[in-house]
PADOZA-994387 format. One record per residue (C-alpha): x, y, z. Coordinates in steps of 0.2 Angstrom, whole numbers, plus 5000, padded with zeros to 4 digits. Example, Ala and Ser with C-alpha at 12.3 -4.5 7.8 and 13.67 -1.06 7.14 Angstrom:
// residues 2
{px:5062, py:4978, pz:5039}
{px:5068, py:4995, pz:5036}
This chain:
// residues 447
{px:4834, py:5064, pz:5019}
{px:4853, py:5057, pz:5023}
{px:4855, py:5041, pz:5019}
{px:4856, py:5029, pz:5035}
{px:4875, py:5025, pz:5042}
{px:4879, py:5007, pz:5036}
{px:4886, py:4996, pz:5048}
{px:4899, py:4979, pz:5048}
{px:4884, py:4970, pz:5054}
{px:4873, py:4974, pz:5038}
{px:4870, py:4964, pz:5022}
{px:4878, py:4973, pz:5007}
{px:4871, py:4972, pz:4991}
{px:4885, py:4980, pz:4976}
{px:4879, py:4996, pz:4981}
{px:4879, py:4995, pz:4998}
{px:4897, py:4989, pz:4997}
{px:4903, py:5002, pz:4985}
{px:4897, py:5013, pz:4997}
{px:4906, py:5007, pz:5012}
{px:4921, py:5005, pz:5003}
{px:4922, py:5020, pz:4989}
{px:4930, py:5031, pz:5004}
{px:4944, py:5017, pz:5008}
{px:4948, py:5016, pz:4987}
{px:4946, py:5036, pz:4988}
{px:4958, py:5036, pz:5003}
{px:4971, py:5023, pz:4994}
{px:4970, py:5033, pz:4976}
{px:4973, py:5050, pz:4984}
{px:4985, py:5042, pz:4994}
{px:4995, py:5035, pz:4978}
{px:4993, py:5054, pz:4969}
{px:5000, py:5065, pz:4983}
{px:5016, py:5052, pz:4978}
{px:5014, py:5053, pz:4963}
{px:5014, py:5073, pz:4965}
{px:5033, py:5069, pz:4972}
{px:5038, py:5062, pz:4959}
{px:5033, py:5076, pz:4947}
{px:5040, py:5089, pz:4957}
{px:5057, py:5081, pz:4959}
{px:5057, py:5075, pz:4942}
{px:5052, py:5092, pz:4933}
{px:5063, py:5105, pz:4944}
{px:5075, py:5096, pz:4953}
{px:5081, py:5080, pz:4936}
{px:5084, py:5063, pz:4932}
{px:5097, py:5061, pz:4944}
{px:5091, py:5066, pz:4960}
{px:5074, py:5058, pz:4954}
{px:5083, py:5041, pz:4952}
{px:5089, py:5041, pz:4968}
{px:5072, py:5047, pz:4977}
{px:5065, py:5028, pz:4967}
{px:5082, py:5021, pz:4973}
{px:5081, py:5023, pz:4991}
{px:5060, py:5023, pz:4992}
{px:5059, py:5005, pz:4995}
{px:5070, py:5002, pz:5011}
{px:5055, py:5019, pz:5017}
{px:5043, py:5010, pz:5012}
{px:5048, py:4995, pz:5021}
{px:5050, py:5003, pz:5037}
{px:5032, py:5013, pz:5033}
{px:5024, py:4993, pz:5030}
{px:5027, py:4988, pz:5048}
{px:5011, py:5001, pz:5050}
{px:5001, py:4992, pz:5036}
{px:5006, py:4975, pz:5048}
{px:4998, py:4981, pz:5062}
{px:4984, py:4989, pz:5056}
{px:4977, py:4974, pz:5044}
{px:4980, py:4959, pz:5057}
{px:4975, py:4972, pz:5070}
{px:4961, py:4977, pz:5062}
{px:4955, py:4960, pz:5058}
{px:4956, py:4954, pz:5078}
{px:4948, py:4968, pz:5082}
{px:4933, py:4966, pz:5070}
{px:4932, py:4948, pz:5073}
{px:4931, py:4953, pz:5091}
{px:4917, py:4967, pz:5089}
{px:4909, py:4952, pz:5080}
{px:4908, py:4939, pz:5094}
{px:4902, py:4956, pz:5104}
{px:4918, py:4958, pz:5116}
{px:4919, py:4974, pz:5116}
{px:4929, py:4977, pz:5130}
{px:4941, py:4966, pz:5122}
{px:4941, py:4975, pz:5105}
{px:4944, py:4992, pz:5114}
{px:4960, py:4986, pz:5123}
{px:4967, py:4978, pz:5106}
{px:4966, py:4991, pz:5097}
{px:4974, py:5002, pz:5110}
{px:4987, py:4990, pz:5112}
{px:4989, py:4990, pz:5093}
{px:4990, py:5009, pz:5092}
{px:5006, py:5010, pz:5105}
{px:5014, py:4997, pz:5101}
{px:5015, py:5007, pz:5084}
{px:5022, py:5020, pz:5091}
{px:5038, py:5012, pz:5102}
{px:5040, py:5003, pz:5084}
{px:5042, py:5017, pz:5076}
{px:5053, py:5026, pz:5085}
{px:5067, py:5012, pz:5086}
{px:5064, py:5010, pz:5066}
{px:5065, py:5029, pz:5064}
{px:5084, py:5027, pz:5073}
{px:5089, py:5013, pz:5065}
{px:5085, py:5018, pz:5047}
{px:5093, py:5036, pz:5050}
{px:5111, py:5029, pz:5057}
{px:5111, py:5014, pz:5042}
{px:5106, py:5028, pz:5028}
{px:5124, py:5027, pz:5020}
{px:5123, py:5010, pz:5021}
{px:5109, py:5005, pz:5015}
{px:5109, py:5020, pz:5001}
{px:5127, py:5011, pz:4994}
{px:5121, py:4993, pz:4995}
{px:5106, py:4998, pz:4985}
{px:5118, py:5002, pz:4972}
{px:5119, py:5022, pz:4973}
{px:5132, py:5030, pz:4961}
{px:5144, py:5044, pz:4969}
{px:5134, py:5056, pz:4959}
{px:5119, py:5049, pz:4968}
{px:5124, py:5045, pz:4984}
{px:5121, py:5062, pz:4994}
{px:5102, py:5064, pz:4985}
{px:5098, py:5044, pz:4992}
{px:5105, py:5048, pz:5010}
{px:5097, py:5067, pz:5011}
{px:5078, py:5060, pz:5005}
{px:5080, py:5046, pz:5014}
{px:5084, py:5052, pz:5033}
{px:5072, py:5068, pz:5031}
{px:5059, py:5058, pz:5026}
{px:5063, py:5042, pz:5039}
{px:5061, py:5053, pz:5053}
{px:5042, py:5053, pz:5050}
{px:5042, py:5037, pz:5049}
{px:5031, py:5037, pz:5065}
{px:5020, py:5048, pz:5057}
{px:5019, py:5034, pz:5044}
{px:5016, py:5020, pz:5051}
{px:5001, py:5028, pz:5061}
{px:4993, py:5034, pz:5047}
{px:4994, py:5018, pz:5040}
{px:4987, py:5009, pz:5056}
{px:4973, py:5023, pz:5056}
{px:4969, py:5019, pz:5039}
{px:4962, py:5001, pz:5043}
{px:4957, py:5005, pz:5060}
{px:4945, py:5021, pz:5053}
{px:4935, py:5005, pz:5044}
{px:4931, py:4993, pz:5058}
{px:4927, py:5009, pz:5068}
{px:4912, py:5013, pz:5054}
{px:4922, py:5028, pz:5050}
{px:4929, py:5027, pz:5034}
{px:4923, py:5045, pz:5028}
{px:4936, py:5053, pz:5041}
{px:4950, py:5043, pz:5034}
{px:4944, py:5049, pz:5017}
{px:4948, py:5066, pz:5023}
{px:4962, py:5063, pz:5034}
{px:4970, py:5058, pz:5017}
{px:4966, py:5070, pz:5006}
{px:4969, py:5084, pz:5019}
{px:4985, py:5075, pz:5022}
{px:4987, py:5076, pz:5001}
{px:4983, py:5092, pz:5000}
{px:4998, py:5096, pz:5010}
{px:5009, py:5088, pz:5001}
{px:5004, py:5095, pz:4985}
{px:5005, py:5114, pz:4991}
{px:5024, py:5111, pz:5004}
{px:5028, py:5100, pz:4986}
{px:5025, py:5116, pz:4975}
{px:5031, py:5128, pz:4988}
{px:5045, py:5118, pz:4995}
{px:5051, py:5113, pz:4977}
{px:5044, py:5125, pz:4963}
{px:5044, py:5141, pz:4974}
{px:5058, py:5139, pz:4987}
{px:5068, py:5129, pz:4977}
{px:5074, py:5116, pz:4993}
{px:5076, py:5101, pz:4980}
{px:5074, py:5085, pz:4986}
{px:5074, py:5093, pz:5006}
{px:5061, py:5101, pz:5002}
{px:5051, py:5086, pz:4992}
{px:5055, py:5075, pz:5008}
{px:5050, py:5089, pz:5021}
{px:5033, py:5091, pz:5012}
{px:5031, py:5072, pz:5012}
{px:5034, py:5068, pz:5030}
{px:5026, py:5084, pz:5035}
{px:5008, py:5080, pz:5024}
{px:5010, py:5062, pz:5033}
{px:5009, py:5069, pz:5051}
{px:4992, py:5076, pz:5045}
{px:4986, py:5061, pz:5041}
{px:4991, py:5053, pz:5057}
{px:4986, py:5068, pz:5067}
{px:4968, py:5068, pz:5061}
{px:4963, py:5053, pz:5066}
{px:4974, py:5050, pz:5083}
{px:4962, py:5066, pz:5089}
{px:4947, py:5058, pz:5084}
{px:4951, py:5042, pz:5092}
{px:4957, py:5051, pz:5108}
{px:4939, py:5056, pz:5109}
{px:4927, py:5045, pz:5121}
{px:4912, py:5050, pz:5116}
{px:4916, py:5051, pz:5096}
{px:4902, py:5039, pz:5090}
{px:4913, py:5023, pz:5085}
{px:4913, py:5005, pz:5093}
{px:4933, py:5012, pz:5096}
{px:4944, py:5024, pz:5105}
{px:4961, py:5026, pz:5114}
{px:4963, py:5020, pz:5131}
{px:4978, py:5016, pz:5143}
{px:4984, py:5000, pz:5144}
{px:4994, py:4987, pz:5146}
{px:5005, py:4978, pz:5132}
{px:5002, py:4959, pz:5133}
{px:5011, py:4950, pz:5120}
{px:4998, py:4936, pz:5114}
{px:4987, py:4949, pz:5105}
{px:5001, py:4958, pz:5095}
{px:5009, py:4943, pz:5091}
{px:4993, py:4936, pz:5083}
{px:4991, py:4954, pz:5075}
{px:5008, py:4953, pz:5067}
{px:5004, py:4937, pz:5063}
{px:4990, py:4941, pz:5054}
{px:4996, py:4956, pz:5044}
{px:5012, py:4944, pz:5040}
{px:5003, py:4945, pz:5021}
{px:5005, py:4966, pz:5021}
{px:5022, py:4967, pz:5029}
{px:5026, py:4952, pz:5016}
{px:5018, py:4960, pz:5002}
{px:5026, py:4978, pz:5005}
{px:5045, py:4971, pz:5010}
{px:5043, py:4958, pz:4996}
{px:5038, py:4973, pz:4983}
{px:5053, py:4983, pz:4989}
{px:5065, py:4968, pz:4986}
{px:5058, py:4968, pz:4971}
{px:5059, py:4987, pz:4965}
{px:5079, py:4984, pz:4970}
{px:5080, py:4967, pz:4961}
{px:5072, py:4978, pz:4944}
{px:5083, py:4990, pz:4948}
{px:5099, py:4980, pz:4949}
{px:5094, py:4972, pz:4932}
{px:5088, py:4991, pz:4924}
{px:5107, py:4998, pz:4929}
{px:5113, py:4982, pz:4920}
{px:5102, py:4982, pz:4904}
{px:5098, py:4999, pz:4903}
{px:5108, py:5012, pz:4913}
{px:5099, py:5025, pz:4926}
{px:5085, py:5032, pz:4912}
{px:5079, py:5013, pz:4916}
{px:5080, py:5017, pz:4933}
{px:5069, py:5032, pz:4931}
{px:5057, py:5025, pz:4918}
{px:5053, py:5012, pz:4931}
{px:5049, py:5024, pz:4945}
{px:5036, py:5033, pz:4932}
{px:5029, py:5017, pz:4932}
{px:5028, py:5015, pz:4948}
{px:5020, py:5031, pz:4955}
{px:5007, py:5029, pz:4940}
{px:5004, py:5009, pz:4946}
{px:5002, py:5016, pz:4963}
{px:4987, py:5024, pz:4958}
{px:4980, py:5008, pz:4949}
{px:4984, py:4996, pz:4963}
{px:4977, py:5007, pz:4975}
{px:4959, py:5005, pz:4970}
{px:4962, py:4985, pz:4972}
{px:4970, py:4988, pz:4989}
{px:4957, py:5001, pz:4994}
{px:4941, py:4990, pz:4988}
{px:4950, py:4975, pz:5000}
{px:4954, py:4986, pz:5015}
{px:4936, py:4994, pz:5015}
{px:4929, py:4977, pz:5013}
{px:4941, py:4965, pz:5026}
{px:4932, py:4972, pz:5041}
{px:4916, py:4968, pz:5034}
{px:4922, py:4949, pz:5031}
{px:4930, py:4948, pz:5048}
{px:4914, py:4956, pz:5058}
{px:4902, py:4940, pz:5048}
{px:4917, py:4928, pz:5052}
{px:4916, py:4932, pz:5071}
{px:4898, py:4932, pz:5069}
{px:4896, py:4914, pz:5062}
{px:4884, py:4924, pz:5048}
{px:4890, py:4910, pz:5031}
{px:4876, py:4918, pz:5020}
{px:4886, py:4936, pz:5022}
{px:4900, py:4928, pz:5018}
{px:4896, py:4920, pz:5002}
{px:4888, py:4935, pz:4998}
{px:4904, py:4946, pz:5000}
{px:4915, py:4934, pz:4991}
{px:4904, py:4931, pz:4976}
{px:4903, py:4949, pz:4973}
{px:4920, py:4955, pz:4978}
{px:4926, py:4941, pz:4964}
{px:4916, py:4950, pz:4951}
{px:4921, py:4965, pz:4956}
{px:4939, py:4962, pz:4956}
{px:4938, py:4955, pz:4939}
{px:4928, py:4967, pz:4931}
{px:4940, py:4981, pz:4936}
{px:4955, py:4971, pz:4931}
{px:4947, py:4972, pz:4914}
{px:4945, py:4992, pz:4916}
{px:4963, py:4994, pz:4925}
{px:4971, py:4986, pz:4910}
{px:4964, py:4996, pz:4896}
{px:4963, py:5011, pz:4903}
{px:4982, py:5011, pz:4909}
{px:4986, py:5006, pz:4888}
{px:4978, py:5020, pz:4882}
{px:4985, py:5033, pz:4896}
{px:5004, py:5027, pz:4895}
{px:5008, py:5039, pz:4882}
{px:5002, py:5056, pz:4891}
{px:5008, py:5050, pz:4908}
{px:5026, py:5046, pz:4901}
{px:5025, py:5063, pz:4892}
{px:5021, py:5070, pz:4911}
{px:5034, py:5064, pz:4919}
{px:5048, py:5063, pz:4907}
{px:5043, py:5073, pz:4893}
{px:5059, py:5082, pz:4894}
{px:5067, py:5069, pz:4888}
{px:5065, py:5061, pz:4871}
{px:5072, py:5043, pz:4873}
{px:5069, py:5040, pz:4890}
{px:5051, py:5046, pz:4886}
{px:5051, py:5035, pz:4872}
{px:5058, py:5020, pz:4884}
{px:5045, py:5024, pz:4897}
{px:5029, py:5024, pz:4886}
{px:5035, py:5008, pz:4879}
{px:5037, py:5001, pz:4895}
{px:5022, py:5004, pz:4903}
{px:5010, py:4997, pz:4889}
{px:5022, py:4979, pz:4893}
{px:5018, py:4984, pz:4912}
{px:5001, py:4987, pz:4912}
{px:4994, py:4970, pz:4907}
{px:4999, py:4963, pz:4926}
{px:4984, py:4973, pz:4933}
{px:4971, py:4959, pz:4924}
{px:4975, py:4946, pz:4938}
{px:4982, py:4960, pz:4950}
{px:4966, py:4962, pz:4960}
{px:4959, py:4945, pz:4962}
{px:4977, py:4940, pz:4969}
{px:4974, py:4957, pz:4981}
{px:4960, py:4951, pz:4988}
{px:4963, py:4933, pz:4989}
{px:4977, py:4938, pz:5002}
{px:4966, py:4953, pz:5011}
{px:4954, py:4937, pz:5009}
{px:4961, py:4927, pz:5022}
{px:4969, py:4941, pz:5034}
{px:4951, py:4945, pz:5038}
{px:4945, py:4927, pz:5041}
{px:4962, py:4929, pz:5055}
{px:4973, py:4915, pz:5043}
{px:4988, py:4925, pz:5041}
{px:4999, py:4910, pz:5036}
{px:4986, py:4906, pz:5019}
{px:4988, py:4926, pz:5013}
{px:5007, py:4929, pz:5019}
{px:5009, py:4913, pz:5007}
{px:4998, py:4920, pz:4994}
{px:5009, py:4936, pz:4999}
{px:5027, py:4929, pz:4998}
{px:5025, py:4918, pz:4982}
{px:5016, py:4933, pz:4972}
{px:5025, py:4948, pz:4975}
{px:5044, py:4938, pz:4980}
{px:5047, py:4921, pz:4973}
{px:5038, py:4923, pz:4955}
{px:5043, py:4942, pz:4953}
{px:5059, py:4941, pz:4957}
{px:5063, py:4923, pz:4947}
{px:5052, py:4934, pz:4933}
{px:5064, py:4949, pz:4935}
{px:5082, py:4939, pz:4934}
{px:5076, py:4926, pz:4921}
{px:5064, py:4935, pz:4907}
{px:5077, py:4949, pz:4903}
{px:5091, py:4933, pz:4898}
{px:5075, py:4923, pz:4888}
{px:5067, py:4939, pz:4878}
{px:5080, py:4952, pz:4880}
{px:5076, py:4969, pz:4889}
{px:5057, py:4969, pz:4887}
{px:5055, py:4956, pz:4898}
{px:5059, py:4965, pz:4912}
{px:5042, py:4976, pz:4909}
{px:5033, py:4959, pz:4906}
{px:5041, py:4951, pz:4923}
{px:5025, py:4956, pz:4936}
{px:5012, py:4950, pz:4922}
{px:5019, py:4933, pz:4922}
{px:5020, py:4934, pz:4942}
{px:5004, py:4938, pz:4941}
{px:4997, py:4924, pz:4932}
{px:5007, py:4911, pz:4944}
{px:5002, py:4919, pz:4958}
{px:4983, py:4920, pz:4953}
{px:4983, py:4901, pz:4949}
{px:4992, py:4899, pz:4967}
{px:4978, py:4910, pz:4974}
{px:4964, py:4899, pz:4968}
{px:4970, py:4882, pz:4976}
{px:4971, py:4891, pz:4992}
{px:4953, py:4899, pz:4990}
{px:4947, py:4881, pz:4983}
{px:4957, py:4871, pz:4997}
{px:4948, py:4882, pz:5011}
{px:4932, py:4884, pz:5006}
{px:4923, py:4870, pz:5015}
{px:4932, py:4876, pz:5031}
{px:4926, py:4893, pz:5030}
{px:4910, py:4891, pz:5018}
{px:4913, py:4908, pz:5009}
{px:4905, py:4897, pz:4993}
């Protein structure tokens, strides 16, 4: 007998909560590998070079891609809260409105980023030998940025519409893609980094496809689906508001990733470059499942929040602590004990910068013990619609403490503290995330 669909309005127990949120972590993880896929392909048959300038140029995309994850967490929080209070009317034309504003966005983004390519690519500190790979990679792959940011709406949106099984496969179709273009495209073809970045924008119109045809359907079985309407500013400015903490997070981390590597040109020369994107595509991977768990459960907190239901959420807070602490435990060890083979994977081509990278990541990979609690401390108060608490929990973890980590550790301790900079962060942020969560606890009653 098929197991009953669970709904926002249920009381979850650990399994019932794994449940609803194993397809979100699925979603982020697959997410994260069909990346991670990218980076093999360039780094194996295209080289070092043109792989430094793919990590060069990636945050400034990715910043452009976060305005999607802004819209879709604070949307998707307003919109639960909504279905919560029982305004459904109201939730259908937010979510709408949430969904076009995404695309005109897009579409002024998607210009501006491919006219200031050169520009960007040169203050980001590309070499002449690298400066044709940053601009190629980069304009291909920004003119999806529609594409991107949609999927990224889609992905929170899927959740408060009790759908996360479709955004599941939306990503993995969408993965798949990328994996098979990646190996034609690259391996086969032999397009270098055009054909890297065609098979990444390509795979992410899948994953925005997908979805936009589901929720074009009326009658397609969720509380949500597209309708015309009318933009009104005082829902998308609360949205954006809301989703300040992602937009923070994901420019912040891209600040960051130049910040590193500004310092790794200076201390180490481009193999730190590269050694650093191995440990970012592989982090990817680790973070995702904290991101995942906190996207698949914000609805859930935001639906109880509207509701007035306090006994749900202490429930989800009690056990989404534990949950999160128990898998920075696991996160930790298990990325110690895989750095040597995943450095080898990458960079195995190369002795010392295999040598570098393995070293590196076993530094690295101690920041994912306080990683998830800070996750979810921010996703924490974006779905209880307080977007000033988790963008301030957003900019002093992954902005103020990582980059003061990055420029001052590297002078104290030499070059390894540049792979122990987002530990310490880390821990500052964690004990920044705790007075916000003790602070508002009576206002909110979560415990």
């Amino acid at each position: 007998m098929a197991k009953q669909s669970i709904r926002l309005s249920d009381h979850f127990t650990y399994g019932k909560l794994l449940r609803f949120t194993l397809p979100s972590i699925c979603m982020m993880v697959f997410t994260s590998i069909y990346g991670v896929v990218d980076g093999l392909f360039v780094s194996n048959f295209v080289g070092k070079t043109p792989f430094a300038a793919v990590n060069l140029v990636m945050p400034f995309v990715m910043i452009l891609g976060g305005m999607g994850f802004m819209i879709g967490t604070g949307g998707t929080a307003l919109v639960s809260k909504l279905l919560g209070e029982g305004k459904h009317e109201e939730a259908q034309q937010t979510f709408s409105m949430m969904v076009l504003f995404t695309l005109l966005l897009g579409l002024v983004l998607s210009a501006v980023g491919i006219a200031a390519m050169p520009v960007v690519s040169r203050f980001l500190g590309a070499t002449d030998a690298m400066m044709s790979d940053c601009v190629l990679y980069g304009r291909i792959v920004i003119a999806f940025n529609i594409a991107f940011m949609l999927q990224n709406v889609f992905q929170s949106f899927l959740i408060a519409a009790e759908k996360p099984r479709l955004g599941l496969i939306a990503t993995v179709s969408a993965g798949v893609t990328n994996m098979i273009l990646g190996a034609l495209l690259v391996g086969v073809l032999r397009w270098s980094l055009a054909g890297a970045a065609l098979a990444t924008g390509l795979s992410q119109t899948m994953g925005a496809l997908i979805p936009l045809v589901f929720f074009l359907k009326k009658g397609n079985g969720s509380p949500l689906h597209l309708r015309p309407v009318r933009m009104e500013a005082k829902p998308l400015l609360q949205a954006c508001g809301n989703g300040a903490s992602e937009l923070m997070s994901n420019i912040s981390g891209s600040i960051v990733a130049m910040v590193y590597n500004f310092q790794l040109l200076k201390f180490l020369g481009e193999d730190g470059v590269s050694a650093y994107g191995v440990m970012m595509y592989v982090s990817f991977i680790f973070v995702a499942i904290f991101v995942g768990y906190s996207i698949g459960s914000s609805p859930i907190i935001s639906f109880h929040f509207g509701a007035e239901n306090k006994p749900e959420l202490q429930n989800m807070f009690r056990k989404s602590t534990l949950l999160m602490t128990v898998l920075g435990v696991i996160m930790t060890f298990s990325a110690i004990l895989m750095a040597k083979p995943l450095a080898k994977l990458f960079v195995g081509y190369d002795l010392e910068l295999y040598q570098l990278t393995y070293g590196a990541f076993r530094l690295y990979s101690i920041a994912f013990l306080f990683t998830g609690l800070n996750i979810f401390s921010s996703s924490l108060f974006t779905a209880l619609n307080n977007g000033a608490v988790s963008a301030a929990i957003s900019f002093m973890r992954t902005l103020v403490f990582q980059i003061g980590a990055v420029l001052l550790l590297p002078e104290l301790v030499g070059v390894n503290g540049l792979w122990l900079a987002t530990f310490v962060a880390e821990g500052c942020a964690l004990l920044v995330s705790t007075l916000f969560v003790l602070g508002n606890r009576k206002k909110y009653g979560y415990f």
